[in-house]
VOGU-3710 file (C-alpha; in Angstrom, 3 decimals, decimal comma):
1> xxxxxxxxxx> 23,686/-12,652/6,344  22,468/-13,196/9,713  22,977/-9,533/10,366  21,148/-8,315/7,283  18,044/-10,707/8,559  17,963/-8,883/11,643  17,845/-5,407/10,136  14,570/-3,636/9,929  13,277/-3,927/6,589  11,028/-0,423/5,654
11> xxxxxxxxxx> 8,827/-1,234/2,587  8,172/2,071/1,370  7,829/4,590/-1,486  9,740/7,885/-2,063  7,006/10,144/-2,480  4,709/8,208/0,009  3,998/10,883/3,301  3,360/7,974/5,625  6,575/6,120/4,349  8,332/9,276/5,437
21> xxxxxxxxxx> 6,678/9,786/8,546  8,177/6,435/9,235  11,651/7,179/7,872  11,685/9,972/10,201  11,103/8,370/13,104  13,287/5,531/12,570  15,937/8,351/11,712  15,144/9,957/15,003  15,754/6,477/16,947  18,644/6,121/15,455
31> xxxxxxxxxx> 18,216/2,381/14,122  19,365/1,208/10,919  16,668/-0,401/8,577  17,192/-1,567/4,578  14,751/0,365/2,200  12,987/-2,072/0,076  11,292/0,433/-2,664  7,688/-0,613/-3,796  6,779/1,618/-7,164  3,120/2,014/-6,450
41> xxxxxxxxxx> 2,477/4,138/-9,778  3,910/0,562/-11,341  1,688/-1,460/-9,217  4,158/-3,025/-7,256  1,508/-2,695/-4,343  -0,772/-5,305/-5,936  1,635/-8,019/-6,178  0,653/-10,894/-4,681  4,183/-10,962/-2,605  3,743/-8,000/-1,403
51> xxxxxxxxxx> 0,118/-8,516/-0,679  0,764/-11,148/1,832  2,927/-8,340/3,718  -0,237/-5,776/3,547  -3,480/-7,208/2,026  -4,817/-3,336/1,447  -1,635/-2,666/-0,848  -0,627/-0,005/1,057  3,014/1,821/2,095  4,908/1,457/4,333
61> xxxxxxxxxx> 5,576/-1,983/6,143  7,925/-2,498/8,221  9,382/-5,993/9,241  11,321/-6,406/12,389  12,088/-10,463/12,345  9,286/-12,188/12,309  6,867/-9,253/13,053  4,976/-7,736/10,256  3,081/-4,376/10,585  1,409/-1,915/8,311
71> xxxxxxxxxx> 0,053/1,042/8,800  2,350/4,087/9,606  0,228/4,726/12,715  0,456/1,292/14,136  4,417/1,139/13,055  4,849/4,212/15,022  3,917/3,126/18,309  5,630/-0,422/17,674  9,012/1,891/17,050  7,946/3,972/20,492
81> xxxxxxxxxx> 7,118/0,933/22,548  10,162/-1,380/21,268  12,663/1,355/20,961  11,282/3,966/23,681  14,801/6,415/23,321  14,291/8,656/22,431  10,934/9,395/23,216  8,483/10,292/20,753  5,547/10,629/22,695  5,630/12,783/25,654
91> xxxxxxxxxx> 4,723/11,834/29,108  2,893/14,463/29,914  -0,723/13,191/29,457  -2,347/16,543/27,880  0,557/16,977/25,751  0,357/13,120/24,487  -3,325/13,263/23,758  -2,361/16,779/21,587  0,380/14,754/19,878  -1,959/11,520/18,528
101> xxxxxxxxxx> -4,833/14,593/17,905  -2,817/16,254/15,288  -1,463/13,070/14,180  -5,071/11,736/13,503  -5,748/15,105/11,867  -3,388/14,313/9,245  -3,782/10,473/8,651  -7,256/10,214/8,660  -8,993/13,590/7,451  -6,444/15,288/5,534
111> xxxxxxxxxx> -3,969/12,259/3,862  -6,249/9,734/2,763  -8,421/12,295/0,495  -4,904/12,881/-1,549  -3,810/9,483/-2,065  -3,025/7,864/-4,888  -5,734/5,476/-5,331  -8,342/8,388/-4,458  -6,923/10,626/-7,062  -7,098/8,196/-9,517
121> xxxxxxxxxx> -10,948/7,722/-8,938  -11,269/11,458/-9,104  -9,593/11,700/-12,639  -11,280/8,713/-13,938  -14,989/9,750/-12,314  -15,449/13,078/-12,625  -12,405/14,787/-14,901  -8,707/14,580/-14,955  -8,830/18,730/-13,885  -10,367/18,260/-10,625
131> xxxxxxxxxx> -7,867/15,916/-8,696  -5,182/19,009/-7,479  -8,530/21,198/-6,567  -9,910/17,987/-4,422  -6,707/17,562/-3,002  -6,165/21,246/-1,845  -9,365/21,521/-0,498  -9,148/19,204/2,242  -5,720/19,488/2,789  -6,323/23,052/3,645
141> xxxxxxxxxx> -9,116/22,405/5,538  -6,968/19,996/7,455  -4,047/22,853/7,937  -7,475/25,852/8,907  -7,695/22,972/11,724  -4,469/22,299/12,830  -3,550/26,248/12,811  -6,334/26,027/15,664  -5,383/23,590/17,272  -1,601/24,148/18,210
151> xxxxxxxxxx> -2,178/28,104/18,151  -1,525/27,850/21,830  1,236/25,236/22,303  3,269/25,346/19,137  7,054/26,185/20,518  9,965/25,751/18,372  8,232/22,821/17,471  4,074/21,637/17,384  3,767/21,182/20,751  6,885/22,839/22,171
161> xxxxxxxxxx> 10,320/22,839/22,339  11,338/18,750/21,888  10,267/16,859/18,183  7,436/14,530/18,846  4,501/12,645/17,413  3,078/15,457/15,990  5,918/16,897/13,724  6,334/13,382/12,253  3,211/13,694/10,753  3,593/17,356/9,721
171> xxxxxxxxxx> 6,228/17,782/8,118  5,750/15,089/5,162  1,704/16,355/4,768  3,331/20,288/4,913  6,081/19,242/2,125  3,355/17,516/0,117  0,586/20,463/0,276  3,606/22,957/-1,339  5,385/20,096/-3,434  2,662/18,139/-4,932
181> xxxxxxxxxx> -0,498/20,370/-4,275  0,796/24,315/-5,009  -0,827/25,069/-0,986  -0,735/28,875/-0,444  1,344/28,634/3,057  0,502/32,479/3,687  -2,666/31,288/5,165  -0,375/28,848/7,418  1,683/30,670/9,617  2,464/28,086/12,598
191> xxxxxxxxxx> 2,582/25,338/9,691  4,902/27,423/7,813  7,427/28,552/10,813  7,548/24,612/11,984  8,221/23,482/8,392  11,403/25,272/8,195  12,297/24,215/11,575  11,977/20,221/10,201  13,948/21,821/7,232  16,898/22,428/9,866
201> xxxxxxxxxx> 16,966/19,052/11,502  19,176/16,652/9,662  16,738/13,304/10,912  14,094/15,204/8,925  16,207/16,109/5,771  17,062/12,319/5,056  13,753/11,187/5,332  12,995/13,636/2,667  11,349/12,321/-0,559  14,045/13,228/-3,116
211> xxxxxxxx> 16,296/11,883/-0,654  15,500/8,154/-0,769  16,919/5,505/-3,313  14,380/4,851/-5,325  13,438/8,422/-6,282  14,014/9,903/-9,820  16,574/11,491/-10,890  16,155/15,517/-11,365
//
């Protein structure tokens, strides 16, 4: 029992991008966490216990002891600063500021416009047919950006050769635009050669949605 109290405990949701982004890079530290599934199209988010974790109703949490912290941006660089190997960040100070760039792309102009709640509003405001167009329109907007941005560092990998910051916060948005939004990658082609890389990398593949316990069955 003691042991189990000591493990990370990841609130998150299967199809959630920023519970993955934070499934990866707890993968890709190698530490062992228990997945506690919240079923936000049940409304498990709104619960008054789960409330007191994170009073927006949002995923993921993570709880290490008696630390609480939501937000998968804010988790992140707990993870980085508690468990600093292997690195996520680089220390490089161009290359950093790149990383937390193209991670801001995705969790603050491209994500939140597709999220649940805001699709929700969209069907229920204007019409039930207009939700995947919203969605694809700013996630591709988002991608027009990002192809810009890493044209001339993208390696192997978004900002070169190692996995950092940046391909955390990829490679769930990437697998969303083609899973849940029918993207046209074509128009991608850095986004689309650095999502089959994450394709390749094992610490990527478990983090995957259709991976995770409390995702149904095909």
């Amino acid at each position: 029992m003691a042991l189990e109290e000591k493990k990370l405990k990841l609130y998150s949701y299967w199809r959630s991008s920023c519970s993955y982004r934070i499934r990866i890079a707890l993968n890709l530290k190698g530490l062992e966490y228990q997945y506690i599934p919240v079923n936000l199209l049940k409304g498990e988010q709104f619960s008054p216990e789960f409330q007191k974790l994170n009073p927006i109703g949002y995923v993921p949490v993570l709880v290490d002891g008696d630390i609480i912290i939501s937000d998968s941006f804010a988790i992140f660089m707990y993870l980085e600063e508690k468990y600093p190997q292997p690195p996520l960040l680089p220390s490089d100070l161009q290359k950093k500021a790149l990383n937390i760039q193209a991670a801001n792309i995705v969790c603050s102009s491209i994500q939140p416009l597709q999220n649940l709640a805001v699709l929700k509003y969209i069907g229920e405001k204007v019409s039930p047919d207009d939700t995947i167009p919203w969605a694809k329109f700013h996630i591709e907007k988002g991608f027009e950006a990002l192809e810009k941005l890493l044209k001339d560092h993208a390696g192997r990998y978004a900002t070169g050769d190692e996995v950092f910051m940046a391909d955390l916060f990829l490679a769930p948005q990437i697998d969303a635009g083609i899973k849940r939004f029918n993207v046209d990658m074509a128009k991608f082609p850095i986004l689309s050669r650095l999502n089959k890389a994450y394709s390749e990398l094992e610490q990527f593949q478990n983090a995957m949605p259709s991976n995770q316990p409390d995702a149904p069955s095909a």
